[in-house]
Each structure stands twice: as C-alpha cells, then as structure tokens.
C-alpha positions as CSV (number, residue, x, y, z in Angstrom):
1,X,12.7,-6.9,-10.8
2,X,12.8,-10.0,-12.7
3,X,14.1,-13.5,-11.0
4,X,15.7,-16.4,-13.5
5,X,14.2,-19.6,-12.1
6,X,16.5,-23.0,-11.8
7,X,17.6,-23.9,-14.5
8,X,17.6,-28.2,-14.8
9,X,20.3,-30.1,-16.5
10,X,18.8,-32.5,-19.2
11,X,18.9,-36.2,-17.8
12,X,22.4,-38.1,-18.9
13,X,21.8,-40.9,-21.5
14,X,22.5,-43.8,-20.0
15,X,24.9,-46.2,-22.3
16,X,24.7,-49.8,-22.7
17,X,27.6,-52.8,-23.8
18,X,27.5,-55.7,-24.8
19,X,29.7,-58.6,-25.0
20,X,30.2,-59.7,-29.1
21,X,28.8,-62.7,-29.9
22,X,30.8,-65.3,-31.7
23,X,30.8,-65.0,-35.4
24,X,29.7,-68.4,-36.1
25,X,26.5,-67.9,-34.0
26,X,26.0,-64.8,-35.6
27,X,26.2,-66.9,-39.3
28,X,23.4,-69.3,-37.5
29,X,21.2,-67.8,-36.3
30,X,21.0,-63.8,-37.6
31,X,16.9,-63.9,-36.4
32,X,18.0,-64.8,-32.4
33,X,20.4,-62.3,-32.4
34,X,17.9,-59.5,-33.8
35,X,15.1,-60.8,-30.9
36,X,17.9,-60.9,-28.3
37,X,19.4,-57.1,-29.8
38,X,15.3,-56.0,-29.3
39,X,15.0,-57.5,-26.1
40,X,18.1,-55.7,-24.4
41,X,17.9,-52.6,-25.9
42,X,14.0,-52.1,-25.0
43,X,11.9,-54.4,-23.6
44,X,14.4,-55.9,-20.6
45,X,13.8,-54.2,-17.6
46,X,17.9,-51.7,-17.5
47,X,17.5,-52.0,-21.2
48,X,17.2,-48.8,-23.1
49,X,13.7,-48.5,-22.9
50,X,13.9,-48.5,-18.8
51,X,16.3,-45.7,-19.5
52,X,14.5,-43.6,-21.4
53,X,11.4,-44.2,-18.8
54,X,14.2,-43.1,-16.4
55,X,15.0,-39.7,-18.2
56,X,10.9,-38.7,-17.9
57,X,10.6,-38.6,-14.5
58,X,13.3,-35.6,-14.3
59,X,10.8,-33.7,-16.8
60,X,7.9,-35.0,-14.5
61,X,9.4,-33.6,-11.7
62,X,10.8,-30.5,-13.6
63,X,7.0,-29.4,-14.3
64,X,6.2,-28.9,-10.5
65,X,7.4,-25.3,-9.9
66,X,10.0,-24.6,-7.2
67,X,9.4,-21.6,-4.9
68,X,11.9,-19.9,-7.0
69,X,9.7,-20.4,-10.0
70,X,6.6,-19.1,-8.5
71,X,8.2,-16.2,-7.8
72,X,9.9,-15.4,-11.1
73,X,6.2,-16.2,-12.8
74,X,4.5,-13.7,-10.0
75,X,3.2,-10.4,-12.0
76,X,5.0,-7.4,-11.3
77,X,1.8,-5.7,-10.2
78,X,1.6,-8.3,-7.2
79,X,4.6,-7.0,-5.7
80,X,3.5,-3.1,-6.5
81,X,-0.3,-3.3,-6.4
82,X,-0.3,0.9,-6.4
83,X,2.2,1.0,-9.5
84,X,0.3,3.7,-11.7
85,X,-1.6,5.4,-8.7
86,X,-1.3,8.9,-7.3
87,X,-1.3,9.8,-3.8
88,X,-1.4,13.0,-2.6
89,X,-0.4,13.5,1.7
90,X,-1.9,16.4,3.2
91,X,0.0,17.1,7.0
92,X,-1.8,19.0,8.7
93,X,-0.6,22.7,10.1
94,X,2.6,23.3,9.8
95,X,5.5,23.5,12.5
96,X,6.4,27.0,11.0
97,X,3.0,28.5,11.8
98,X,3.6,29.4,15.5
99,X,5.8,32.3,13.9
100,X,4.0,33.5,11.3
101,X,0.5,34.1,13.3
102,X,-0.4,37.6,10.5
103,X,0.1,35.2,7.3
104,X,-1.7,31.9,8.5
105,X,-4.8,34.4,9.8
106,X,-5.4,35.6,6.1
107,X,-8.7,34.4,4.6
108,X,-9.4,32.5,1.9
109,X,-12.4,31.3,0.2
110,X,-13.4,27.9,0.5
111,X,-17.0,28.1,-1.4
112,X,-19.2,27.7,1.8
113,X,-17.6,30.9,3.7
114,X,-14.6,32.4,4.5
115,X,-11.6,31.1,6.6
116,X,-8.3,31.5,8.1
117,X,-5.8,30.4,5.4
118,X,-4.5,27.9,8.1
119,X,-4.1,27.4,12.1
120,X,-1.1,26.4,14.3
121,X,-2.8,23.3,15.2
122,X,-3.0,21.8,18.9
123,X,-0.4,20.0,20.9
124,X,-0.2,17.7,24.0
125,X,0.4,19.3,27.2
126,X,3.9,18.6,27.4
127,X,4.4,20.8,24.0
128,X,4.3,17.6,21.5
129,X,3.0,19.7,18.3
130,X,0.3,18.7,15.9
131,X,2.5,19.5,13.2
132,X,5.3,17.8,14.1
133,X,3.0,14.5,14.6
134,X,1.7,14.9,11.2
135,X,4.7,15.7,9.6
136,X,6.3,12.5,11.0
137,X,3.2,10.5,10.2
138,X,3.2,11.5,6.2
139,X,6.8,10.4,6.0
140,X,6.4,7.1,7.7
141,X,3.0,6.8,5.2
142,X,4.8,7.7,2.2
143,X,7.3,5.1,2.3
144,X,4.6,2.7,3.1
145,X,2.5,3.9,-0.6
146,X,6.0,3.9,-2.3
147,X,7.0,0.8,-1.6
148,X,3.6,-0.7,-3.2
149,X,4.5,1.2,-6.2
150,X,2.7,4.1,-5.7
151,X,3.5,8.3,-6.9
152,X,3.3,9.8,-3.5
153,X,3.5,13.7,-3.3
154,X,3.3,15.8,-0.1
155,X,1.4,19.2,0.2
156,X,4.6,20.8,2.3
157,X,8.1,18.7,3.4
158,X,10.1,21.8,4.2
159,X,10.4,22.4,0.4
160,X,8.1,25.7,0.8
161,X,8.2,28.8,3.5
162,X,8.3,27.8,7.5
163,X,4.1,28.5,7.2
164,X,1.4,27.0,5.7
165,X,0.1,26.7,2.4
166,X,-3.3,27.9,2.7
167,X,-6.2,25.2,2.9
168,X,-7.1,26.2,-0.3
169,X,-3.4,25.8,-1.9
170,X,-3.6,22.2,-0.1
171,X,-6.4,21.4,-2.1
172,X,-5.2,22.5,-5.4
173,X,-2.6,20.5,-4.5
174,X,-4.6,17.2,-4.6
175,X,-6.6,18.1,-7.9
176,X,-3.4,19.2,-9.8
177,X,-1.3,15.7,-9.3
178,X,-4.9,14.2,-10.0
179,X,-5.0,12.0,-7.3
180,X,-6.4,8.7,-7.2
181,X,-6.9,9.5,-3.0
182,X,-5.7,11.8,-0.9
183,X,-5.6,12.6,2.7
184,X,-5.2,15.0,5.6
185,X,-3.3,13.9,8.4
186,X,-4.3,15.3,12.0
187,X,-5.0,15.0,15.8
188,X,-7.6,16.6,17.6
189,X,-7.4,18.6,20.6
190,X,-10.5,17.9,22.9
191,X,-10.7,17.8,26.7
192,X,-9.3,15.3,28.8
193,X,-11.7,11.8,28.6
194,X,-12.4,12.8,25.0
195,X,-10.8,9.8,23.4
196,X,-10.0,7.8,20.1
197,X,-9.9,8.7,16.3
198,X,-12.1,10.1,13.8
199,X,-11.9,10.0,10.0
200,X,-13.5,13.2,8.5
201,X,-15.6,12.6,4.9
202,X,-16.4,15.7,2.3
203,X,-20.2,16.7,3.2
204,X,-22.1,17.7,-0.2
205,X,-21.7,21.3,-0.9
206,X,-21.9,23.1,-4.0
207,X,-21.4,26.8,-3.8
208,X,-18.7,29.1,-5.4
209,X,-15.8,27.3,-6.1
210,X,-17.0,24.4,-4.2
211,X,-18.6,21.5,-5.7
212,X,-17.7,18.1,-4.4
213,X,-20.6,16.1,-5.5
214,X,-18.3,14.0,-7.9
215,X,-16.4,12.8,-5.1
216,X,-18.9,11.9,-2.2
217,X,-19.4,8.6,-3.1
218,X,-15.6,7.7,-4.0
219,X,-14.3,10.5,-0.7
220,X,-17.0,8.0,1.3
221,X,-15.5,4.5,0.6
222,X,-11.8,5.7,0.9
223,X,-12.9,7.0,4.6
224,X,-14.5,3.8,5.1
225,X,-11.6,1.8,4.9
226,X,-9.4,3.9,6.3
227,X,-11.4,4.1,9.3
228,X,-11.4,0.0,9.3
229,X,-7.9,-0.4,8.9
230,X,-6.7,2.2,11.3
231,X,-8.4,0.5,14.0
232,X,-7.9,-3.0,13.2
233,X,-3.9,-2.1,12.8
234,X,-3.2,0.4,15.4
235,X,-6.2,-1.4,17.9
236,X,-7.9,2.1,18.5
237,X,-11.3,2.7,19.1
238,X,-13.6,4.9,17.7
239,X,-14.1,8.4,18.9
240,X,-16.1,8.6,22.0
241,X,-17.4,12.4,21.1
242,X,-17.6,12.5,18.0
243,X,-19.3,10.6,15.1
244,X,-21.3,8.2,17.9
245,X,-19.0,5.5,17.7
246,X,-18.5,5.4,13.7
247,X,-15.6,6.6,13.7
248,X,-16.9,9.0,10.8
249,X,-17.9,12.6,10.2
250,X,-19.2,14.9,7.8
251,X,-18.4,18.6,7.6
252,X,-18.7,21.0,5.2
253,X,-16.7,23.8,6.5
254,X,-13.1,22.3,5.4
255,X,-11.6,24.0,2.9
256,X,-9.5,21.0,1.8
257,X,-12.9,18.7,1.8
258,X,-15.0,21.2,0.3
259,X,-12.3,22.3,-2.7
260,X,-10.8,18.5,-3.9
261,X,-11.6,17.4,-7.0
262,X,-10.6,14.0,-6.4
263,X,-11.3,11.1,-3.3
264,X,-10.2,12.7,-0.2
265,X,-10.5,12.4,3.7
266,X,-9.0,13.8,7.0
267,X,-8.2,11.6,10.2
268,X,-8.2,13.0,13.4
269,X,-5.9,9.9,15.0
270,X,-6.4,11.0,18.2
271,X,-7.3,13.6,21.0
272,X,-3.7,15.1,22.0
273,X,-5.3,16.8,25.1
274,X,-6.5,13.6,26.3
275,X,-3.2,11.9,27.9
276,X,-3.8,8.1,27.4
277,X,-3.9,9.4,23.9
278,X,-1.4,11.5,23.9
279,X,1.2,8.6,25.3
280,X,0.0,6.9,21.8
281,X,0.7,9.9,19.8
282,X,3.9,10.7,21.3
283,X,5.0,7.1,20.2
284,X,7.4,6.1,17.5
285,X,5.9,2.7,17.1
286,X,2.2,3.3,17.3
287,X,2.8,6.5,14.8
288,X,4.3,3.6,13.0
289,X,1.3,1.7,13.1
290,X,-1.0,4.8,12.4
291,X,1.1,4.3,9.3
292,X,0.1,1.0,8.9
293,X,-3.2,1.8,9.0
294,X,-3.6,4.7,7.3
295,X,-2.0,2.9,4.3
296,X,-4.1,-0.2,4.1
297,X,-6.7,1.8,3.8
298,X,-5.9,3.4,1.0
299,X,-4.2,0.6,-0.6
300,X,-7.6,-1.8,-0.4
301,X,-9.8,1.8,-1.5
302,X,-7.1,1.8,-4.6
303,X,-7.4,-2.2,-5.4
304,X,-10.8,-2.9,-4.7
C-alpha cells in the first residue's frame, strides 16, 4: 500500500504599496527616489527582501518529514519482511485418525526404518485432542506469517480425507513448495510432573531416501530461535525431561525430519498429560501466544 504524504501550499507573496511621490520631487531628485525604491523593496526590515526571507522558513520547515511522510517513504519490505518467503505448517496427527486406525497403521519408509504412516496423537485427560490443538495452532500461525507477507501452505486443513497424510507425504510436502522453513506443530504426552516444551531438530542421517545433511546447519538455527522466542513470548520453560533444560532435541527416527529437503523442526509445546500444562494448552490466549512465538521464530530465522 502506498500513502501520499502532506502536501504544502507554496508561501503567499506578500505585496507591498506605496504612496506616489510628487512629480516635481520625482523631476529633482530621480537618484533619491531610486535609493529610497532599493531601500523599501529590499533592504528595510517588511520590505520585500524580509518577505522573501519569510517565504524560506515554510521550505525550512517543509524539509523536516511529518509522521505521515516517514511512513509513505517506509519500504514496502518493512511492513512485509517475509514477502517472497515460503512457509510450509505441518499440524501434527489428524483429528480424523481416531477412525481410520487400518490406514494411519500402514508403513512407510522414512530411510532409517520403517513406520506407521501416522498416529492418533495424545490428548489431555479431559479428551482435549492433539490434533485439534495443532490444527488450531497452524491457523492462528498462519495468519501471523501472512500478514508479514509471507506464502504460507498447510500439510492438511480439511482439504484432504478425515486421516492423515502419511509422514512421508508431510515431508514431500515441505520440499515441493520449497520452503524457506517449515514446521511440525505438536504436544507431547508424558506423565504427570513432566513439564514444559521441546523443539525437535533433524539428527544427521543419510540412508535410503534420507539424506538431510544439507539442512542440519539451516534445520539447527531455525530450532534455535524458535525455541528462544517461544519461551520469551508464551513465558514457558524448557522441558524438564527432555533435552536437559535446552529446550532442544535430536532424533533421527522422524519421518518428516529425516525426509525434508529444506530447514525444518517439530515443537512439542507442551506435555498434555501433565495438567498445569494442559490448562495452558487448553487456552485460547496462550495458543495465541504459542503463535506468537512460534512465528518470531521463524520470522527472525527468515530475516537474519
């Protein structure tokens, strides 16, 4: 969007009489009334020179820039810092997958070994789904990316059958938009006392189909500030059992670690079996602020 500044009328010219002089002085003495004609048209102070003095300090004052001004000469790209960038949203599970137990249990490759296409995912004891919290989550985070500007696509939005995709599918996903980041939204389900989040980085595997030494060191800073922004934003802490207090792990037997092609993580947000954790989980506004978090991460990995 562009702004038009103020614009600043030009300064009026200031006009100037004078009474006529008689003709006989005039006839006497031409060389006064040329001094006199000099004197109050420039050098006396109201004169025309004092006017156009007076008509600079409008341009002087024009130059300063009006908040209006600075925002009309902002860039673009300050507004949409992502403008250009790709991000792919994995939620994790899906709220289908309870019903569809034979298709979710099929394997797939993901280079190291085989696995279960996909699981049902946890829940808090009160029946709050993982799938439903992620689902929620990637909505709330996708209009965070978009309104920086950036592409945002989701690996499922109801927009597919009530199961799945695979972890495999999720992956190609990712590689096929050619994300510039992408992650997998979770929650963990851990006993009770088990508590805080966890962001999940690619560990280096290459075997079959797998190869994601290209992205270690780029899948490595994107989880790093994720994990920094989600707990400066949302004020959680670290996992307590897992990652000793990081807030970072490495695994290599995720499918949708082990088969991107470009920067990705998964965050484990929090334990849904643990219920101070759960009453966070369960929360519109601190699933906002997951959000929040989740998207400053990837917004400073994109810009830095």
């Amino acid at each position: 969007m562009s702004y038009t500044g103020p614009e600043f009328d030009p300064p009026q010219q200031r006009r100037f009489r004078r009474a006529p002089l008689a003709v006989g002085l005039a006839a006497l003495v031409p060389g006064a009334l040329l001094g006199w004609v000099l004197y109050e048209g420039v050098g006396k102070p109201g004169g025309s020179g004092a006017g156009q003095a007076g008509a600079a300090a409008p341009k002087s004052a024009a130059a300063a820039p009006s908040d209006d001004a600075k925002v009309a000469s902002a860039s673009p790209s300050a507004a949409r810092p992502l403008q250009g960038k790709v991000v792919v949203i994995d939620p994790g599970h899906n709220p289908g997958n309870f019903q569809h137990t034979s298709e979710i249990n099929q394997k797939v490759n993901i280079g190291t070994n085989w696995k279960e296409c996909d699981t049902t995912g946890t829940s808090t004891n009160a029946g709050y789904s993982e799938a439903r919290f992620t689902l929620d989550v990637a909505h709330r985070l996708r209009t965070l990316l978009e309104r920086q500007g950036a592409t945002v696509k989701l690996t499922h939005d109801g927009d597919r059958p009530a199961w799945g995709p695979c972890v495999t599918k999720r992956a190609e996903i990712g590689n096929a938009a050619h994300a510039d980041a992408a992650i997998s939204i979770h929650a963990d389900g851990a006993p009770e006392g088990d508590r805080g989040f966890h962001v999940i980085l690619p560990a280096s595997v290459h075997s079959g189909a797998a190869d994601t030494r290209p992205i270690l060191a780029s899948s490595s800073t994107l989880g790093e500030r994720v994990e920094s922004d989600f707990a400066k934003v949302t004020g959680s802490a670290p996992s307590n059992y897992v990652g000793n207090g990081t807030g970072l792990d490495v695994r290599k037997d995720l499918g949708g670690l082990n088969l991107s092609t470009v920067p990705k993580v998964f965050i484990e947000c929090g334990n849904m079996r643990d219920s101070k954790d759960a009453a966070l989980l369960t929360s519109g506004a601190w699933r906002q602020k997951a959000a929040q978090g989740i998207a400053a991460g990837i917004s400073g990995f994109l810009t830095s």
